[in-house]
C-alpha positions in Angstrom: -17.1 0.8 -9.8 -13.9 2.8 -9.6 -10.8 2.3 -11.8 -7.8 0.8 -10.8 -5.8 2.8 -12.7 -7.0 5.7 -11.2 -8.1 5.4 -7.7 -6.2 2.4 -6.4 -6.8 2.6 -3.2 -10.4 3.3 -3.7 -10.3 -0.3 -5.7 -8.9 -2.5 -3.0 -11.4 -0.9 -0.2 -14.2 -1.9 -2.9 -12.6 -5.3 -4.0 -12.0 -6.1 -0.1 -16.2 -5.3 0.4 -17.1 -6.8 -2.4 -15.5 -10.4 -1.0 -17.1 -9.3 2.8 -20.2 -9.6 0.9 -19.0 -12.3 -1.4 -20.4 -10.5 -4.2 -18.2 -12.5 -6.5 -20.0 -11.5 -9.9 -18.9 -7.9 -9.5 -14.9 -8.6 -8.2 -12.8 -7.4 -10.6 -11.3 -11.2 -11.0 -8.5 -10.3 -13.7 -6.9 -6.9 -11.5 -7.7 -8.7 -8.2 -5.6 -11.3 -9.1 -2.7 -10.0 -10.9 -2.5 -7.8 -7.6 -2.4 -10.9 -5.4 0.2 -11.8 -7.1 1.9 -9.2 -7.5 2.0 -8.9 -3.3 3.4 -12.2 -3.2 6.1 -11.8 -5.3 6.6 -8.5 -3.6 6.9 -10.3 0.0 9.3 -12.9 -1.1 11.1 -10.3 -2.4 11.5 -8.7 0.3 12.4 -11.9 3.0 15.2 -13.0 0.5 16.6 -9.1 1.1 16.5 -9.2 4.6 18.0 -12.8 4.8 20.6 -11.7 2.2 21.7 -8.4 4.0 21.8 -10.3 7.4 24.1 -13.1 6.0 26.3 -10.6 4.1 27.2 -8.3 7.4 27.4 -11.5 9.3 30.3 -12.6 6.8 32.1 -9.0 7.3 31.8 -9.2 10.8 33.0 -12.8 11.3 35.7 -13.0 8.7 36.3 -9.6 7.3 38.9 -8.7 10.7 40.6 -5.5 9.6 37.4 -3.8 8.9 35.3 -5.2 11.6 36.8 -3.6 14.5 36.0 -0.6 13.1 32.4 -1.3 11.6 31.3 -3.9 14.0 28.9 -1.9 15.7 27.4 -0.6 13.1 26.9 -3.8 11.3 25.6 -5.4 14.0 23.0 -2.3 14.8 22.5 -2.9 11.0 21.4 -6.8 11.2 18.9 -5.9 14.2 17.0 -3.8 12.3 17.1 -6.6 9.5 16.1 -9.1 11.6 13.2 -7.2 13.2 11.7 -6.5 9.6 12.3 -9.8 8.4 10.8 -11.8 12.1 7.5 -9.0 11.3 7.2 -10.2 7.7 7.4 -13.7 8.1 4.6 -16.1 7.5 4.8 -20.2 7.7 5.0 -19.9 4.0 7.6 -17.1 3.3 9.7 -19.0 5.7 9.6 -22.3 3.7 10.4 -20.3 0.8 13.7 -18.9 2.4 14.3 -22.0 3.8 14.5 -23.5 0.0 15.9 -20.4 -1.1 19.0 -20.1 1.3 21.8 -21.4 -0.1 21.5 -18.9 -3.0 20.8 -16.2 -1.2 24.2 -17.1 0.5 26.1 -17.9 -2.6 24.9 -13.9 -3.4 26.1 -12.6 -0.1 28.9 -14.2 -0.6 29.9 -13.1 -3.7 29.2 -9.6 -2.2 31.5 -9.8 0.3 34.3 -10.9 -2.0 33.4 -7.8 -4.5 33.7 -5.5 -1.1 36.8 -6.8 0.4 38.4 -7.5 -2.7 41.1 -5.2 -2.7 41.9 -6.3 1.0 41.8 -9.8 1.5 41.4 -12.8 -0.9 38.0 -14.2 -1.7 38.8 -17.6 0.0 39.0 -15.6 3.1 35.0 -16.2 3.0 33.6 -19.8 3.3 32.0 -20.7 0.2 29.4 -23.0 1.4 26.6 -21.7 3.6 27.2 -21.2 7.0 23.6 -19.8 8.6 21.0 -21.3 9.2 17.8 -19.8 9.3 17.5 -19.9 12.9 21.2 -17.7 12.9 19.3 -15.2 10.6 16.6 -14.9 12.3 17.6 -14.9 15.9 20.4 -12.9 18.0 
């Protein structure tokens, strides 16, 4: 049986057999799990980033107008590559969770885009309340 701690990858490849074969008495249950978990966190992590980072160069490009005609292209060339990571990771379930989890994610890109502009434009420059949808994060 190899160690986690030491050959990782050698681990998965023998926990992943071990469940073809449903050997389930010698799984390493405790590791096995803490790692599934572990990968869910890690992919929720990483939706909320995408939709964040989409939502916050969508806010500089719509409102942030002394900037944008110089960054626009950039920003936008920035939110395709967003949204192709994000549309590649998402699953039924990680979209439900960003759909629960969008109006805080906004609230945060907002308050980014405040902190960045701030000694341009006032903060009220930005709408406070949410003004994606996930169907504007995700599409073109």
């Amino acid at each position: 049986m190899h160690n986690i701690d030491l050959e990782y990858d050698s681990w998965l490849l023998e926990q992943a057999q071990l469940l073809r074969e449903r050997d389930f008495e010698h799984l390493d249950i405790d590791n096995l799990v803490e790692e599934l978990e572990a990968l869910v966190r890690g992919e929720k992590s990483a939706v909320e980033q995408f939709a964040y980072l989409i939502m916050l160069h969508l806010l500089l490009i719509e409102y942030w107008h002394e900037q944008s005609e110089w960054n626009r292209n950039h920003w936008e060339a920035e939110i395709t590559g967003f949204r192709l990571q994000l549309n590649n990771k998402l699953t039924t379930n990680l979209r439900n969770h960003l759909l629960q989890r969008l109006d805080f994610l906004y609230s945060k890109a907002y308050q980014a885009a405040v902190k960045k502009t701030k000694s341009r434009i006032q903060g009220d420059r930005f709408p406070q309340k949410r003004q994606y949808s996930l169907e504007d994060i995700l599409n073109d």
